[in-house]
C-alpha positions in Angstrom: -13.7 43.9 26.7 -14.3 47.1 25.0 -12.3 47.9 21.9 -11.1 51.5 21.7 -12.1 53.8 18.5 -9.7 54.4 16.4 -9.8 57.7 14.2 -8.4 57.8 10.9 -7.4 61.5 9.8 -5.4 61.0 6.0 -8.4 62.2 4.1 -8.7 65.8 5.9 -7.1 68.0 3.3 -9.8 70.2 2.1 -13.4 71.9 3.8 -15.6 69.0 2.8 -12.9 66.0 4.3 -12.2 68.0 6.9 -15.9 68.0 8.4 -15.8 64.0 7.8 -14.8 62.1 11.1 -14.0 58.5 10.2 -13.7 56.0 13.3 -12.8 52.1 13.6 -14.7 51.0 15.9 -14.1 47.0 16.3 -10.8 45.0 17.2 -8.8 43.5 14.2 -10.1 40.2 13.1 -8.0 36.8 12.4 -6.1 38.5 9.3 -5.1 42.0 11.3 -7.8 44.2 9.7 -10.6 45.9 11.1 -14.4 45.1 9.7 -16.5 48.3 11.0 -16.0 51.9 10.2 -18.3 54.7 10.8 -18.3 58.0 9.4 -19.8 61.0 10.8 -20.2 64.8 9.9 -22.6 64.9 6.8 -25.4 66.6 6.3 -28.1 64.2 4.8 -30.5 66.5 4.2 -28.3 68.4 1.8 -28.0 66.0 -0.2 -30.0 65.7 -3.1 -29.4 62.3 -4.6 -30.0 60.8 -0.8 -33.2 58.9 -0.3 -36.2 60.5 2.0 -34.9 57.7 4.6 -31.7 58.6 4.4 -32.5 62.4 4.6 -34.6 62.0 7.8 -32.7 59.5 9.6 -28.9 59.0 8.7 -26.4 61.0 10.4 -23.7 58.6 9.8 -22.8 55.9 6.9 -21.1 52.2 8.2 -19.1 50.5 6.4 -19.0 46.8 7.4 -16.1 44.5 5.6 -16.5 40.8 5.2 -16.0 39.3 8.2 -15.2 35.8 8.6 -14.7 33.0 5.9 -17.1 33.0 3.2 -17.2 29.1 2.9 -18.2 28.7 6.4 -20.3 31.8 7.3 -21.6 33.4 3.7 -21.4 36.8 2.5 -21.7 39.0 5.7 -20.2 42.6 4.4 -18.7 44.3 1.6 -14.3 43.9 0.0 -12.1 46.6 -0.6 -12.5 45.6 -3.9 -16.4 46.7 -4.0 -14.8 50.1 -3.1 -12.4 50.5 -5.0 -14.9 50.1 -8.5 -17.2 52.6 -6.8 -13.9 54.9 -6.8 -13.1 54.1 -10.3 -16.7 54.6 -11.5 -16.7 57.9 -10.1 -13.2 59.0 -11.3 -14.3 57.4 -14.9 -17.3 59.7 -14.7 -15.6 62.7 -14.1 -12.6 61.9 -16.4 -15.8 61.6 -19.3 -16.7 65.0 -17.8 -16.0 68.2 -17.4 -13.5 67.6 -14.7 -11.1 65.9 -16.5 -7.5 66.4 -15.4 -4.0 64.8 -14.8 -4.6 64.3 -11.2 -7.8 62.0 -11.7 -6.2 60.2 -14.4 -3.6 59.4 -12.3 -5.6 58.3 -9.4 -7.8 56.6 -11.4 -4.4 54.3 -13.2 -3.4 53.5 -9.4 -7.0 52.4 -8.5 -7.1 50.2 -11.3 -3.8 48.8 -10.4 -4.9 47.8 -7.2 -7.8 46.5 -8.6 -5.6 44.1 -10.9 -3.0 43.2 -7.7 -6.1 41.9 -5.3 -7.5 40.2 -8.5 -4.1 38.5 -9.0 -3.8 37.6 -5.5 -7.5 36.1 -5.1 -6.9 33.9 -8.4 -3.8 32.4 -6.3 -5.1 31.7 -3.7 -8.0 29.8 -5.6 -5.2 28.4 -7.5 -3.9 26.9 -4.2 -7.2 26.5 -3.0 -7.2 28.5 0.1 -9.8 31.3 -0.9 -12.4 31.8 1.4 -10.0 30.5 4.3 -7.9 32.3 7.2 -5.2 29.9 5.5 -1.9 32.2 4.2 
């Protein structure tokens, strides 16, 4: 059975997200989220902090979420949570830069607060002892 692509369109506010096509393209796993997405419309060649691979070959970037429980099948993809710190790096960087501003800030506070609520909710679960398992 084919799963349908799904495209996700909340980032297109500006010229640069509005070039940037982002698709789901598997079916929800055992917890209701999704584990693939592609993104499409970049220019690699433009861009100078890409590697000479990536200039000459990648059209498209995949993101590929854990799938499956660590215990049983190992580390098999990336966590919100290894997202989220890249996001806060950057907005740390420009907040230490010339871009500082309100709006960063702000984004920056609510990152970090999600950081803190999937920390709190992994520590329960290992508290309970049901991390690493489809277990609720």
């Amino acid at each position: 059975m084919n799963t349908p692509v799904r495209k996700l369109n909340g980032h297109k506010v500006n010229p640069a997200n509005d070039t940037l096509d982002i698709e789901v393209q598997d079916a929800p796993g055992a917890g209701g989220a999704n584990h693939l997405y592609v993104i499409y419309g970049m220019d690699m060649q433009l861009n100078p902090s890409a590697t000479d691979g990536q200039r000459n070959e990648q059209t498209r970037v995949e993101i590929v979420f854990q799938n499956g429980p660590i215990p049983e099948i190992g580390v098999n993809g990336i966590t919100q949570e290894v997202l989220l710190e890249i996001v806060a790096d950057r907005l740390r960087s420009f907040q230490a830069g010339p871009y500082a501003c309100k709006a960063n800030a702000c984004a920056l506070t609510h990152i970090e607060e999600a950081q803190h609520w999937l920390q709190q909710r992994t520590i329960e679960r290992m508290r309970r002892g049901v991390e690493g398992t489809h277990t609720v």
